[in-house]
C-alpha positions as CSV (number, residue, x, y, z in Angstrom):
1,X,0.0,0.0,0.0
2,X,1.2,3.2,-1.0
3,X,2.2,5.9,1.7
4,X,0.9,9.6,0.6
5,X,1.2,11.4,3.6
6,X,0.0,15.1,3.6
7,X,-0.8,14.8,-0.4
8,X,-3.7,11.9,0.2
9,X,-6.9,13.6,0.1
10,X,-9.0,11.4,2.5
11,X,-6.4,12.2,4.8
12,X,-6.5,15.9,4.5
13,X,-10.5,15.1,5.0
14,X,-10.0,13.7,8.5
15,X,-7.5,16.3,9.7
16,X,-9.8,18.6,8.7
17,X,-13.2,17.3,10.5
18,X,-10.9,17.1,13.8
19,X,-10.2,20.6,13.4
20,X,-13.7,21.4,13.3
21,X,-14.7,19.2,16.0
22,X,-12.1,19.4,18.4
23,X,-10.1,22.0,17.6
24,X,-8.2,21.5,20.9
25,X,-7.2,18.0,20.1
26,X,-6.3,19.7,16.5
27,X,-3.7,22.1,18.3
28,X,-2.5,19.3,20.0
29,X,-1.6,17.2,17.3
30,X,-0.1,19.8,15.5
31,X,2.2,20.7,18.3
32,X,3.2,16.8,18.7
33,X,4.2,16.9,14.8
34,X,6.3,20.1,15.3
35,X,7.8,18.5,18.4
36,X,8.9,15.6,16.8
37,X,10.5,17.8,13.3
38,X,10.2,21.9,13.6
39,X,11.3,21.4,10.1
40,X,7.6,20.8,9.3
41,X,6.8,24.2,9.9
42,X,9.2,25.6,7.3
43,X,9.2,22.9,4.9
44,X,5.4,23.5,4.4
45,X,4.4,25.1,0.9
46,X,1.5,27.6,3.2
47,X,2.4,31.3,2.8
48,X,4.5,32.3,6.0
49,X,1.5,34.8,7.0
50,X,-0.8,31.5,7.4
51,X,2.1,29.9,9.5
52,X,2.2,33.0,11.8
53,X,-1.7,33.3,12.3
54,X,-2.1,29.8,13.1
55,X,0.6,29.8,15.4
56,X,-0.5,32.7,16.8
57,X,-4.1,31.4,17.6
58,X,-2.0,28.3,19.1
59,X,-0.2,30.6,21.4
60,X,-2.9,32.3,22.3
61,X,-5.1,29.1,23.5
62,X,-1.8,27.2,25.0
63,X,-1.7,30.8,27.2
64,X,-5.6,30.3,27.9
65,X,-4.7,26.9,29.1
66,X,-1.6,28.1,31.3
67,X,0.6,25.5,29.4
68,X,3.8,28.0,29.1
69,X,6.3,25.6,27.5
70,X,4.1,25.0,24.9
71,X,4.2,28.7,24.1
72,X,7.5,29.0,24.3
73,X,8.3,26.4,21.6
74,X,5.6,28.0,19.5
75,X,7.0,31.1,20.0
76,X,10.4,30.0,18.6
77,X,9.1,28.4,15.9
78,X,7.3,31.6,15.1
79,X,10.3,33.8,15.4
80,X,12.3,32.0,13.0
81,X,9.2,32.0,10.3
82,X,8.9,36.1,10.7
């Protein structure tokens, strides 16, 4: 069976109804890909103003939630983008 990864549309369809259903869990996942490569967040073909905004609505609930490490990372991550 043939591995597609972020190009396999079904995929992309699943990532997208937890996003809208649990957009908590969404964040989450997210921040355990970026944990495991940071590269992901510069290798991604998504304009660089997408990449801040998201991370910045990441930040902002990770703050909500008093989870300050997670912020921090983020907050790296989105210095080097900008």
């Amino acid at each position: 069976m043939e591995n597609k990864g972020l190009n396999d549309q079904e995929f992309i369809k699943k990532l997208t109804e937890v996003r809208d259903q649990n957009p908590d869990l969404f964040m989450d996942m997210v921040l355990e890909a970026l944990r495991s490569d940071e590269n992901y967040a510069f290798a991604d073909e998504a304009p660089v103003e997408h990449k801040l905004s998201a991370l910045s609505k990441m930040i902002k609930r990770y703050e909500e939630l008093e989870r300050y490490e997670d912020c921090a990372f983020l907050n790296n991550i989105k210095t080097r983008l900008g």
